[in-house]
N, C-alpha and C positions, 0 to 999 in steps of 0.2 A: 313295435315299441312306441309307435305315438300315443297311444292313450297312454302314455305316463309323462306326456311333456307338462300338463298342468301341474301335475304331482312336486313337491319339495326333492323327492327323492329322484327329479329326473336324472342328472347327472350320473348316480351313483347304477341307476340300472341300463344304462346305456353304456358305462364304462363296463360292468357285469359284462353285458351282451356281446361287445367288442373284443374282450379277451376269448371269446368262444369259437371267434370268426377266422377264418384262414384265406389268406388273398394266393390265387396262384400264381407264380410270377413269370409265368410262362405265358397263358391267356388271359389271364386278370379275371378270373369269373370267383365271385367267393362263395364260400362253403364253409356250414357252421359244425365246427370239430373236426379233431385227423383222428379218430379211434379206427379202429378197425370195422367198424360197422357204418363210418361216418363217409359222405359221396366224395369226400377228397379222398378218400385211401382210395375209392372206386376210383376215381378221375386219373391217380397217378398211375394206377393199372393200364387202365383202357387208351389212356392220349398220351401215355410216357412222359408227363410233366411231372416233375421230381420236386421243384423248388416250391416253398410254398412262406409265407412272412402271415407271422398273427398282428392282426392290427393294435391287439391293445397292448401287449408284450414288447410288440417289434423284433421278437426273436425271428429268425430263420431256420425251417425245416429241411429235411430232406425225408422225401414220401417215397415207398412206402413204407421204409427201413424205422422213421420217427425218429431220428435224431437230430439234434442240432450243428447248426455249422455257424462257424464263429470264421469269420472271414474278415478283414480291415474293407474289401473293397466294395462290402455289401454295404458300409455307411451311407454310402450314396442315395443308397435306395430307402435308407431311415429317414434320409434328409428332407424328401421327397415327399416322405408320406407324414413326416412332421418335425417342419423346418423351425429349427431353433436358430434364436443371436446372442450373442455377448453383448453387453454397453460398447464396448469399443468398436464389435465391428456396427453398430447402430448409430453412434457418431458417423461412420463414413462412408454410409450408404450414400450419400450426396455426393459423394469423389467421382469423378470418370472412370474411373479405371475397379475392376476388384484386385481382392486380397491378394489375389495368385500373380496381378497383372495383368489380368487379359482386360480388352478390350471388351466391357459385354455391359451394356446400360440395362442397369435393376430399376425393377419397379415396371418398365413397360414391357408388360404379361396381357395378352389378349385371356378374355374370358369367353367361356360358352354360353352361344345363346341359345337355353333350352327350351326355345318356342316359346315365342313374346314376352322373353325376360330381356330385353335391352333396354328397359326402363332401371332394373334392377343396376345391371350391368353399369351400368351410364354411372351413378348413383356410387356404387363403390368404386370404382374407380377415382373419382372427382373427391372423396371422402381419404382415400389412402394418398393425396397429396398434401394433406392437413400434417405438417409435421410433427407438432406434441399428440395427433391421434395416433398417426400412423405410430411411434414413437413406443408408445402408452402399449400399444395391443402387438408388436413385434417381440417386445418381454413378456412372456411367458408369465414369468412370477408374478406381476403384477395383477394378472385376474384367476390365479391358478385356482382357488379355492372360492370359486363366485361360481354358484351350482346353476347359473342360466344358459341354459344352452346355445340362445343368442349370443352371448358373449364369446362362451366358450367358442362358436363356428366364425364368428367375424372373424376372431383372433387369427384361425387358424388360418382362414380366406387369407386376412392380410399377408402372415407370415408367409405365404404362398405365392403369392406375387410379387413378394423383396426380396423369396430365396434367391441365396449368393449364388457361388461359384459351378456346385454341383447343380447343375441345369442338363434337363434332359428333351425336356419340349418347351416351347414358348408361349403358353396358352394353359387356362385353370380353368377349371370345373366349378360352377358356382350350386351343383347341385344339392348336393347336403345343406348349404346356409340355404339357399331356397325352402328345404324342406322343413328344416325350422321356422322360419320365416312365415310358409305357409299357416303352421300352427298357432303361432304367437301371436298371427293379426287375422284368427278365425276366419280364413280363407280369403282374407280382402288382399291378399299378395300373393299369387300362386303363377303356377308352371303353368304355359298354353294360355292365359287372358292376360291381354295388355291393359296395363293402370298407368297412372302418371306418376311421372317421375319425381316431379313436386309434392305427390300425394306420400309414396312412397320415402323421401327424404323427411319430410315433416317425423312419422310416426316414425321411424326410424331411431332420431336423433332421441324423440319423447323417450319412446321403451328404452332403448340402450341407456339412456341417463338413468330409468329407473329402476333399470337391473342394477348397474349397476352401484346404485345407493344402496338397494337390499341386500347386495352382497358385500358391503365394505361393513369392515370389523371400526371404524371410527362415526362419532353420532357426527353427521357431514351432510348438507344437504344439497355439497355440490359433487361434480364427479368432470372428466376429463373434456365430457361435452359442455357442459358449461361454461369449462376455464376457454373453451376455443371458440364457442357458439354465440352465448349468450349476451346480448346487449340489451338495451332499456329505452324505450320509448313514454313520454308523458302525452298522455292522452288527453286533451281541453273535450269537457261537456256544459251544453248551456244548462242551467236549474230554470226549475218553472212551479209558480207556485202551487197551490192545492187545486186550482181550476186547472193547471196546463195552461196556463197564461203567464207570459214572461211577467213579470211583475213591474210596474209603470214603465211599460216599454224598453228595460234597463236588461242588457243582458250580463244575467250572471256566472259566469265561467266556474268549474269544479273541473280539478285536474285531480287525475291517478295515474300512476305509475304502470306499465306494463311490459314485463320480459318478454324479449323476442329469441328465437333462435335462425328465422328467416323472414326476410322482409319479402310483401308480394307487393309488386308495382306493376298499378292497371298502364297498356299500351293504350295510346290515343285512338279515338275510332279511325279504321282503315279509310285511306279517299286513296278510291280507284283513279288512277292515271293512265291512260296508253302512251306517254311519250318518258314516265321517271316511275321509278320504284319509291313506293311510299319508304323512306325514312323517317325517324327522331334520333335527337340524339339523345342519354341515358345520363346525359345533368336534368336536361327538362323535365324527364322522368320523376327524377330524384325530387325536382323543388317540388314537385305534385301535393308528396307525402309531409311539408316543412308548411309551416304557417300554423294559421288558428289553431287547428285541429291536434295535430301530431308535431314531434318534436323531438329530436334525438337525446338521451339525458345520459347513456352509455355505450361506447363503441366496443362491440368486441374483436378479439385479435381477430378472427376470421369472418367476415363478413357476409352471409350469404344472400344472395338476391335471386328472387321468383318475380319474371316476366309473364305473365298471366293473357297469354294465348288465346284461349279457349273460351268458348262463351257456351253452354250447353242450354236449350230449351228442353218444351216435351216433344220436340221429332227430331231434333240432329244436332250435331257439334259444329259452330265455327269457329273457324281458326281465322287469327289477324293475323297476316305476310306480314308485317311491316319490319323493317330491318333496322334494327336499334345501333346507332353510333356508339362506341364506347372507347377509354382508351386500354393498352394492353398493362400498361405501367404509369406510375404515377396519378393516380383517382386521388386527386384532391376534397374531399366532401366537404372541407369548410367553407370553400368556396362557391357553392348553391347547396347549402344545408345550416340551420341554426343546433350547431354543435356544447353541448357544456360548457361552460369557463372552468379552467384548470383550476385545483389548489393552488396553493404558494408554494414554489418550489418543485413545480409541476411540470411536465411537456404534453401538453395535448398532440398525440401523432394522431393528421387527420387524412395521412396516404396511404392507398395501398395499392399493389401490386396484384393482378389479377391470376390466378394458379389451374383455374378449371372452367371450362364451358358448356354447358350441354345447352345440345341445337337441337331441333326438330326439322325431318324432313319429309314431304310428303304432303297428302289430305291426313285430314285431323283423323279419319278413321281408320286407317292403312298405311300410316308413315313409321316412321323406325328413328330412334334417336341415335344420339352419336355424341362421345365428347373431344375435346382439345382438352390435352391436360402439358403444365409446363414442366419439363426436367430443371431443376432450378443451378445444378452445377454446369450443363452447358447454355442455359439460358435459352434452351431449344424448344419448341413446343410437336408435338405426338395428337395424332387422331389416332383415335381409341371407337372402334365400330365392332364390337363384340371380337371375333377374332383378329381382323385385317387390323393390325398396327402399321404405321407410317408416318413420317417424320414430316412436318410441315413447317410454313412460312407463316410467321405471327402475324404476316398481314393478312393471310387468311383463315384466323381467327373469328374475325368480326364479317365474313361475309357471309353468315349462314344465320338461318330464325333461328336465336338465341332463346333458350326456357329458364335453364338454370346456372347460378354463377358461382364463383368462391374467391373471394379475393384476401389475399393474404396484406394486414398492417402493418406498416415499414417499421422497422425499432428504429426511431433516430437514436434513442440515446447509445444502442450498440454502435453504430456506426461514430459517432461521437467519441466512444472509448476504442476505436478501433484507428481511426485520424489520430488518436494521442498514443497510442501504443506504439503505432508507424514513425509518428515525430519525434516520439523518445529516442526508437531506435535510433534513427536515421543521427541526432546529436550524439549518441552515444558511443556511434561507430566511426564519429569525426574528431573525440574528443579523445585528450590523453588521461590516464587514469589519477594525474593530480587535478586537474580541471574539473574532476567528478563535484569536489564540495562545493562550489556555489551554481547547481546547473538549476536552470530553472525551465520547465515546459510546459506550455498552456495555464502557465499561475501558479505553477504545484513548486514548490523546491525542494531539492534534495539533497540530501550531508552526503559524507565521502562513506558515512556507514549505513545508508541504505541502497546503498550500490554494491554489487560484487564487481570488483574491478576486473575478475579472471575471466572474459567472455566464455570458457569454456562450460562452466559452473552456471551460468545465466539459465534462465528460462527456455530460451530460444536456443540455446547450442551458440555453434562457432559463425554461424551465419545465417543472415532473415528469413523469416517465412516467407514461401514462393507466392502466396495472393493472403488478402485482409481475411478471405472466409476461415483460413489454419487461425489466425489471429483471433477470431470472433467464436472459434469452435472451444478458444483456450480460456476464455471469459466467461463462458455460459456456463 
């Protein structure tokens, strides 16, 4: 079937192909058709496995008889092979707890690494902590009919890694989105050769943006990557006259505008030490890219930044140790960066909150990546090294050669309506219900008729929400 990934018609003859396929659920080895002439009738003959599930149907069989069997307790195994959500339960994948009550943190799914894909690895992972992505691609409906098969395999990757409750192992296969992958970036992304991870994120973000522009039914020239990615850099160049001669000595500046989706910031040259490990810290960095030259003109909500490592000649790679200071929370950028002046009526938020880390370990030609990604409902942070998941200390975070970052943009103004929502209550619950007509909170006043006096009728029920995030999740 790869020679029909370039084709319009990939989708459609992959989903063909897939209904033909029969997985056996005894050994998991598949086989195309149950007929009587077909090597699954042979297989349930010869090795007594009986059960067998079509991947594009999701029916279950029983071989060698051919009938189906309708069981409740075989959903599990639909689940598995294609995890779907509701809105609702996709609001509270961010909760501790799942649906059922168990105790089982979603989202931290080790992936396989199918020989020197821990660049890849690294990469989605760090990507399925972006909440409006992850969000976007866990709904199904939202790219169902986008015939790119990148799309269509991210999705499914994702939803694989946040399936709920019905968990069977803790660890996903990245081999199918690989195998697109492969195709889509005419082999500069494949199974067995290690690429970079920066390399790999970059083209990524490109193609997925411009799938899926081709496949949106609206004339749009943005898409979910952009609403998350994209910010704007003005770029100063000097003019020079018709000779290449600044013209009387006067330099004349011409600015243009340029989208980023990631920023790469050169490390300072390495100085060797035997008594301290070379540091910087990752403000100095920052002012690097600020002055004459470049210039921030739009921040976007997710930030990403590319530490630039490597330096390649024509005989070998070096890599720069140096160990980038940064913080875990609260990245001020106004504060060593020339940031836009707000509208009227504006809040320029210029913090953010860091979500993802990929490190590099090793020489530059045999090392293996690895990332730190944050759970944001226990405020815990996860190392993520293909399969080994483990639960770590955010101060060790920042001790390993840092390559790529994701920093998530604080909403103040949420948090703003979240302080007034708490202060409402908090008077409402102290007050009697003729005291409602002259209440005033944060400036706003309210009559005795925009209040329901019967707490039980309220938004909130009979008593407050147990933390601001219930409150913030009722707002959005």
């Amino acid at each position: 079937m790869r020679k029909f990934i370039s084709s319009s018609n990939t989708v459609f003859l992959v989903l063909v192909y897939m209904k033909t396929v029969e997985a056996c659920l005894v050994c998991g080895k598949y086989f195309h058709g149950r007929g009587l002439d077909s090597h699954a009738y042979k297989h349930s003959l010869d090795a007594d496995h009986r059960v067998y599930i079509n991947l594009g149907t999701e029916k279950i069989y029983c071989l060698p008889e051919n009938y189906e069997i309708n069981d409740p307790s075989l959903d599990d195994i639909r689940h598995v092979l294609n995890p779907r959500f509701s809105l609702d339960q996709v609001l509270q994948l961010d909760d501790r707890n799942m649906l059922d009550g168990s105790d089982y943190r979603r989202g931290i799914m080790g992936l396989n690494n199918l020989k020197g894909t821990d660049f890849v690895n690294v990469v989605i992972q760090s990507l399925t902590r972006v909440t409006p992505l992850r969000n976007f691609f866990l709904i199904h409906e939202n790219y169902k009919d986008c015939k790119s098969l990148l799309v269509q395999r991210f999705g499914e990757l994702t939803r694989k890694i946040w399936r709920n409750a019905r968990k069977f192992k803790g660890q996903v296969s990245p081999r199918e989105f690989m195998q697109v992958v492969t195709d889509a970036s005419n082999n500069r992304f494949c199974i067995g050769v290690q690429s970079d991870p920066a390399d790999f994120m970059s083209w990524f973000l490109k193609t997925l943006h411009t799938e899926l522009i081709s496949c949106s039914k609206a004339k749009t020239t943005s898409s979910i990557i952009h609403e998350c990615f994209q910010g704007e850099l003005a770029v100063v160049k000097d003019t020079h006259d018709r000779d290449g001669v600044k013209a009387n000595n006067m330099v004349n500046a011409e600015t243009s505008r340029m989208p980023f989706l990631m920023l790469g910031l050169d490390l300072p040259p390495l100085l060797l030490s035997k008594d301290a490990i070379p540091q910087v810290s990752l403000f100095n960095i920052l002012q690097k890219i600020d002055g004459m030259r470049y210039h921030v003109t739009r921040l976007p909500k997710y930030l990403i930044l590319h530490l630039r490592r490597f330096t390649k000649n024509d005989f070998f790679v070096e890599k720069n140790t140096t160990l980038v200071n940064f913080p875990v929370k609260n990245l001020d950028l106004k504060d060593h960066m020339t940031l836009p002046t707000p509208k009227e009526e504006e809040r320029l938020c210029s913090k953010y909150d860091l979500i993802a880390n990929v490190v590099h370990d090793g020489k530059p030609d045999d090392g293996t990546y690895k990332a730190f990604v944050r759970r944001k409902s226990e405020e815990s942070w996860y190392l993520m090294q293909d399969l080994h998941v483990a639960e770590t200390q955010p101060q060790m975070v920042a001790l390993s050669e840092t390559y790529l970052q994701i920093y998530e943009q604080q909403l103040e103004w949420m948090f703003m309506a979240v302080n007034f929502l708490c202060g409402l209550y908090s008077k409402l619950k102290c007050l009697e219900p003729k005291c409602l007509a002259n209440l005033s909170v944060g400036g706003m006043r309210f009559s005795g008729r925009d209040l329901n006096s019967n707490p039980t009728n309220n938004k909130f029920g009979t008593s407050p929400p147990k933390d601001r995030t219930r409150i913030s999740r009722m707002i959005t």
